[in-house]
N, C-alpha and C positions, 0 to 999 in steps of 0.2 A: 429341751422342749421342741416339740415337733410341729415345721410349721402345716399350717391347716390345709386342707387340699382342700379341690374344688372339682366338679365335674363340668367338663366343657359345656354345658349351658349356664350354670354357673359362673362360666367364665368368662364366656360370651359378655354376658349381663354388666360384671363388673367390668369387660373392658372395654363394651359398645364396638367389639369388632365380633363379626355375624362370625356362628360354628363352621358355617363353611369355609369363612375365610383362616379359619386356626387351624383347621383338618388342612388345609392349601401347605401354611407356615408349619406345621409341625411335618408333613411327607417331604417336605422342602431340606425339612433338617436346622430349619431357623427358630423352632419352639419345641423344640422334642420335650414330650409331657414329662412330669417326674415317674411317671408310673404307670398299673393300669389296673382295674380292678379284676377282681377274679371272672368277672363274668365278659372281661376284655376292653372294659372302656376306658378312655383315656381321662388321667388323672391329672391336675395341673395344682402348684403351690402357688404362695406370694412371691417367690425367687422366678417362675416364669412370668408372672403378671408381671411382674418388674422389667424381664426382658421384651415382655408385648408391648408395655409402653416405651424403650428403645426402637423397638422395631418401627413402631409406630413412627416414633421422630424419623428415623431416617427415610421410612415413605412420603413422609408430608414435606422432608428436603428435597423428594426430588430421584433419591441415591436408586439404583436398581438393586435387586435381588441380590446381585454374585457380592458387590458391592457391600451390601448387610452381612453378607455370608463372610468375608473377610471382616469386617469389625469385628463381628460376634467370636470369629476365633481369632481377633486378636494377632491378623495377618497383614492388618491394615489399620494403622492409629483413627480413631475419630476426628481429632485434627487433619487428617490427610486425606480421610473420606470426604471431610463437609467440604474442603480446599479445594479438590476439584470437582466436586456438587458447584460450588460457588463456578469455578472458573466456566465448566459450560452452562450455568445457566445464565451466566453477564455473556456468551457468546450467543443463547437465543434472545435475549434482551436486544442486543444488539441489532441480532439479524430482522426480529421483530420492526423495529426503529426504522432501519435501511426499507423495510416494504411498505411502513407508514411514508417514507418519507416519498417511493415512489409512489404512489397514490397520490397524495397530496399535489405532488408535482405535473400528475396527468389528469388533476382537476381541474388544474388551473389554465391549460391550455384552453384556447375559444371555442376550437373546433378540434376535437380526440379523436384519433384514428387508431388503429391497429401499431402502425410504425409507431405513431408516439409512447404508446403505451411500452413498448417494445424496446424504445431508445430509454424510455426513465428505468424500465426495469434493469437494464442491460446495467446501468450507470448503477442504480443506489443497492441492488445487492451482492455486489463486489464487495468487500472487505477491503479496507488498507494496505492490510498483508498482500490480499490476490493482484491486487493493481500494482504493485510493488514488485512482484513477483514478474508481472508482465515488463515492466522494466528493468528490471535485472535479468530477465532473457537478451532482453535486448542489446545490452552493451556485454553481455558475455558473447553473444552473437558479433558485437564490432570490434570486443578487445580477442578474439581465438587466435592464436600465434603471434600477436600484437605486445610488446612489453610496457602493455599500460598501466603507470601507477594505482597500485589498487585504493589508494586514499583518495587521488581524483575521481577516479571512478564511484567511490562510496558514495564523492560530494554529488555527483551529479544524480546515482540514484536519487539519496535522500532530496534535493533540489527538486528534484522530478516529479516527488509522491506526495503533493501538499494534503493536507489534514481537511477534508471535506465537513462540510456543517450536515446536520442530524438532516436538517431539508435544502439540499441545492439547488441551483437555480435551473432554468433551464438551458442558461449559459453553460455555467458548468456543467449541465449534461453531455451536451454537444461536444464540448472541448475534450472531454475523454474519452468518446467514442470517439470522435476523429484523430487524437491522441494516439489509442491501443493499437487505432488501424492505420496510420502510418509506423508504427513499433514494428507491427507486424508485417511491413512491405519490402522485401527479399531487395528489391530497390532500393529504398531508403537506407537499409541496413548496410548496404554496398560501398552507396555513397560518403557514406559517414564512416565505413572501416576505412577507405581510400585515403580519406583525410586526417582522421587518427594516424596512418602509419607513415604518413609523409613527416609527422610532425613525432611520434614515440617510435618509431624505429633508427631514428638519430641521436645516436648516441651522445653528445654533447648539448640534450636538449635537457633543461632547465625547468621543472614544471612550475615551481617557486618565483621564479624571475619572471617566467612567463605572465601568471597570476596579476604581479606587483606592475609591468609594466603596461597589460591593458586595460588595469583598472587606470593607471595612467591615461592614455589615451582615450578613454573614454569619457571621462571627466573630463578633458579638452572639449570633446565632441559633444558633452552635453552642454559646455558652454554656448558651441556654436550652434545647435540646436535655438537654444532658447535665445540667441540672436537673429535667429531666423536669418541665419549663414545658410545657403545651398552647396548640398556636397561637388558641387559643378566651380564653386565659389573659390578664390583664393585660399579663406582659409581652409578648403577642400582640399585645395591643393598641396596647402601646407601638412595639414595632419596624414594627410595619402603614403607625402614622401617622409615623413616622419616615422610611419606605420611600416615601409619600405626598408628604411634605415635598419629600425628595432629588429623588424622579422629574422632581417638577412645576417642579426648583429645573433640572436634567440638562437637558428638553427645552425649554425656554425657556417653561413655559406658567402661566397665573395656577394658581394655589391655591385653585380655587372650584367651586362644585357640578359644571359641566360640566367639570372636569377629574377629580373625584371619581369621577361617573358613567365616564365614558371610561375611567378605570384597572378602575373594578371588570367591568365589562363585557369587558375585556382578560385579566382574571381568570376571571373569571366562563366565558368561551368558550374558557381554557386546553387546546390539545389536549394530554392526556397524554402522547401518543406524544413530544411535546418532551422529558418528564421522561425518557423510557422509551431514548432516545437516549443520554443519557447515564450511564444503568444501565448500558446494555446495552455500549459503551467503556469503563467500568470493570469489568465482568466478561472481558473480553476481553485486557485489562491482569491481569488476575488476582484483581483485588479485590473487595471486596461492592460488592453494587449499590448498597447503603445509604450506600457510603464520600462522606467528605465529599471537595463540597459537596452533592452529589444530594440529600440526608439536608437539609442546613438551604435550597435552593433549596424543597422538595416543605414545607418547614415554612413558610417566610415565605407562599408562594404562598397555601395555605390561610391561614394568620392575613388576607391582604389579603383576600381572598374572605369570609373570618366579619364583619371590622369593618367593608369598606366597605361591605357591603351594609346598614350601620345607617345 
C-alpha cells in the first residue's frame, strides 16, 4: 500500500508550518520531498510529515540547523543532540541570572552611577569558571620555576573561588573586584613568588607538617585572641618564640641570630595585601573579614614582628 502524498499546501496545512518555511527545509536538504509531480511540484508523504514534526521538536529545543542536519542522518544520536541543547541553554539560564542579579544589585544602591553599575556588572557576569581561571593565572604566575606542590596549590585555588549567591551583596562585589586587581598586580604576584620559594625551594620542606603545625599555633592564638591577650603581650611573646622554634625546626635551618634576623625581616617586609587576600575570600563567602584564621594569622604576624625585633 502506497502511502498518500500531499502537495505542499497541503502540507503546510497539516503541519501548521507556512510553505515557505518547507521550501527553506527541503533546499536545506532537512525534508527532501518524496517526489515531484510531472508538472514539477514538490510531493510530500506521512514518512516526511513525520520527519517535519521531528524537525519541528528540535527547533522548539533550541538545536540549530547543522545540528538537525546531523540527527536526521544519524551522525549524531538524539540523546546527544538534546545533551548539549540542554548544556548551553543551563549556560544562557545562567548567564541570564548573573545580569538579573546585577540589576537588582545596582538598584539597590541610594545613589547609582555609572562606576556602580559598572562595578556590579563587572562582578555578576563573570562565571565561576572565569573567576577561577583568574586565579589560577595567578599562582601559575607565583609557582613558574617554583617546586610548588600541585595539591597545595589546587587547595588554595579551590579556597579562593567561593560559590557566589544568584544576587550578591554589594560587599561581595567590591571584594572581587579588589580581589582580581590585586591578582592581577605584577607586585603582589612578586611578593608572594619571593615568599613561596623561600619556603618550596627547600628541599627538606614538609608541606604536611607545615599544615598540622599551624593549624596548631593558631589555635593557641585564637585562644589568646579571645582573652583579649595583645600580640605585644607575654603570651605574644610566647607563641612568637614558639612560631620561631617550629619555622627554623619546618625549614631545616639552625636556631641562631641569622635565622632570627631572616624571619623578622620576612616579617618585617610583610606585604598586607597577603592578609587583605584573605579577608577579602571570606567576605565573598559571606563571612567577616575578621573570621578565623584572618583574625589570629594578622595576631601572630604582629606578635613575630614586636618580639623579634628585640
Amino acid at each position: 500500500m502506497k502511502n498518500r502524498t500531499y502537495s505542499i499546501g497541503e502540507a503546510s496545512r497539516l503541519s501548521g508550518v507556512s510553505v515557505r518555511r518547507l521550501r527553506f527545509y527541503a533546499d536545506e536538504g532537512l525534508l527532501p520531498p518524496a517526489g515531484r509531480t510531472e508538472s514539477g511540484y514538490r510531493v510530500f508523504t506521512d514518512s516526511e510529515l513525520v520527519r517535519l514534526d521531528l524537525i519541528n521538536c528540535l527547533r522548539d529545543a533550541g538545536l540549530g540547523l547543522d545540528a538537525i542536519r546531523k540527527v536526521l542522518s544519524q551522525k549524531l544520536s538524539l540523546t546527544e543532540a538534546l545533551r548539549l541543547r540542554l548544556g548551553a541553554l543551563e549556560a544562557e539560564i545562567a548567564a541570564q541570572r548573573r545580569v538579573a542579579a546585577a540589576l537588582r544589585a545596582a538598584l539597590r544602591s541610594p545613589t547609582l552611577t555609572e562606576a556602580d553599575l559598572r562595578r556590579f556588572w563587572t562582578m555578576t557576569t563573570l562565571s565561576r569558571a572565569e573567576r577561577r581561571n583568574v586565579v589560577e593565572r595567578f599562582y601559575q604566575q607565583v609557582s613558574e620555576d617554583i617546586s610548588i606542590e600541585p595539591e597545595w596549590m589546587r587547595q588554595q585555588v579551590e579556597a579562593s573561588v567561593p560559590e557566589l549567591p544568584d544576587d550578591p551583596t554589594l560587599e561581595q562585589c567590591d571584594a572581587w573586584i579588589e580581589l582580581a586587581s590585586m591578582l592581577g598586580d605584577p607586585g603582589f604576584v612578586a611578593n608572594v613568588r619571593s615568599s613561596a620559594k623561600d619556603v618550596w625551594d627547600n628541599h627538606t620542606f614538609d608541606p604536611g607538617a607545615w599544615q598540622r603545625e599551624s593549624a596548631s599555633i593558631i589555635a593557641r592564638a585564637k585562644e589568646a585572641v579571645a582573652r583579649g591577650d595583645e600580640p605585644t603581650s607575654e603570651s605574644g611573646k610566647s607563641l612568637a618564640q614558639e612560631w620561631l622554634e617550629t619555622s627554623a625546626r619546618l625549614l631545616g635551618r639552625e636556631l641562631d641570630d641569622e635565622f632570627k634576623k631572616w624571619l623578622y625581616s620576612k616579617y618585617a617586609q610583610h606585604d598586607p595585601r597577603a592578609s587583605r587576600y584573605w579577608e577579602l575570600v571570606a567576605i565573598m563567602k559571606g563571612q567577616s573579614p575578621n573570621s578565623s584564621p584572618n583574625r589570629e594569622w594578622t595576631w601572630l604576624a604582629e606578635a613575630m614582628r614586636h618580639h623579634l625585633a628585640d
